[in-house]
N, C-alpha and C positions, 0 to 999 in steps of 0.2 A: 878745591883747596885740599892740598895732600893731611893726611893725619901724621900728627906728631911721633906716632910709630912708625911712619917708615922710615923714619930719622934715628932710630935709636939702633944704636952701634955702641955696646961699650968702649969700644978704644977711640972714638972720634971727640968725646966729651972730656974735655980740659977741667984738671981738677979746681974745684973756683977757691978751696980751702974754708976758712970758717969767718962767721959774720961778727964775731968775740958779744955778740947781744946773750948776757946773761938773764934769763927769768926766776932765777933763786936770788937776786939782788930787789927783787920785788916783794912789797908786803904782802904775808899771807892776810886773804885765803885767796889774793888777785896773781898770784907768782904759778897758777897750777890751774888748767883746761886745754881745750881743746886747741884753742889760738897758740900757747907756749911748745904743744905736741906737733902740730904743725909745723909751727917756724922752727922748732929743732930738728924735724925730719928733712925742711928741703933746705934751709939755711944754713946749718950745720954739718961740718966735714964728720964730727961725729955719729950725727945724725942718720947720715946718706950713706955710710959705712954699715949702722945699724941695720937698714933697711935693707942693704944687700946682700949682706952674712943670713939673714931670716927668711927667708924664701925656699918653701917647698921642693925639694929635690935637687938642692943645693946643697954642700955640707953634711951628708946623709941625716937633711932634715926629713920628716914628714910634715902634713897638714895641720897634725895634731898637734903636732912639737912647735912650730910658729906658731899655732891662734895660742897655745899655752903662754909662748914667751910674750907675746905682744898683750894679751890681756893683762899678763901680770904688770907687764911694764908702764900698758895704759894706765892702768889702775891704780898702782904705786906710786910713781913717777908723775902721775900728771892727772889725777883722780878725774881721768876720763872713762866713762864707766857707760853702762846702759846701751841704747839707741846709737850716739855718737860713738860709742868705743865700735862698736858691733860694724857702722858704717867706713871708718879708720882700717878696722881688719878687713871687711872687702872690700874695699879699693887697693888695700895692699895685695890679696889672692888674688884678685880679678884684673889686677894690672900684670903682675907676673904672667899670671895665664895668658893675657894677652902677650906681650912678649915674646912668650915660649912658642905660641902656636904661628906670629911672623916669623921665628926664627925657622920654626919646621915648614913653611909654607903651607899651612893649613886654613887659607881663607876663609871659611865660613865658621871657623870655631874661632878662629882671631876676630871675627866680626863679631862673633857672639860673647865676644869675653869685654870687647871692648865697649858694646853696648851696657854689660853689668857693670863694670868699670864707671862709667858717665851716672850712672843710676847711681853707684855708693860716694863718688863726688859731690852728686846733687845733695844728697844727705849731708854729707860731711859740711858741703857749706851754707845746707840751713844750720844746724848746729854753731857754726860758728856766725853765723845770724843769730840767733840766739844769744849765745852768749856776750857778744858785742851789745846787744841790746837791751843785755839783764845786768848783770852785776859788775860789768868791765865800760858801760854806757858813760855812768857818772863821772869815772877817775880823771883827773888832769893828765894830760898824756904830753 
């Protein structure tokens, strides 16, 4: 089965636009985690725009300059904090890096990025096991 990177071309991906699901029409303290940070990253035209503007050696960013903005943003925005915040930012550097190093044809560091990649996923979606199964379990949906 081929990976999902070798599918990735920015100009071949159709812009999808936005899903209009607001999570600030929700009651606090259930309108703000990891599931909200999520579904605004891949569902969100806003979102997905974020995530591409913050990428390391993009925009004469550095590494420091994205884990800065993304922490504060977790944190503020979406009081994803600790473990889950930490697993959010590398999936986000470690997916880039994957990218960067198919684009340069660098096989064994594109394997190696996307192996940590898999690894900060796995994280992210115990986290979001978690929290489905702690304070977001009980609500009427």
């Amino acid at each position: 089965m081929p990976n999902l990177i070798d599918y990735y071309r920015p100009d071949i991906w159709p812009q999808a636009g936005d899903t209009g699901a607001d999570h600030e029409g929700m009651n606090a303290p259930y309108n703000k985690g990891i599931l909200h940070l999520v579904h605004w990253q891949v569902y969100t035209l806003a979102g997905r725009e974020y995530f591409h503007y913050w990428v390391p050696g993009k925009n004469g960013l550095t590494e420091a300059d994205v884990r800065a903005e993304l922490q504060r943003k977790f944190g503020e925005e979406y009081n994803v904090t600790g473990a889950a915040q930490e697993a959010m930012i590398g999936a986000h550097l470690s997916g880039w890096a994957w990218v960067d190093a198919f684009n340069r044809g660098a096989v064994a560091e594109r394997d190696a990025h996307e192996t940590t990649f898999k690894q900060y996923m796995a994280a992210v979606t115990w986290a979001l096991w978690e929290d489905g199964v702690g304070p977001l379990f009980p609500l009427a949906w």
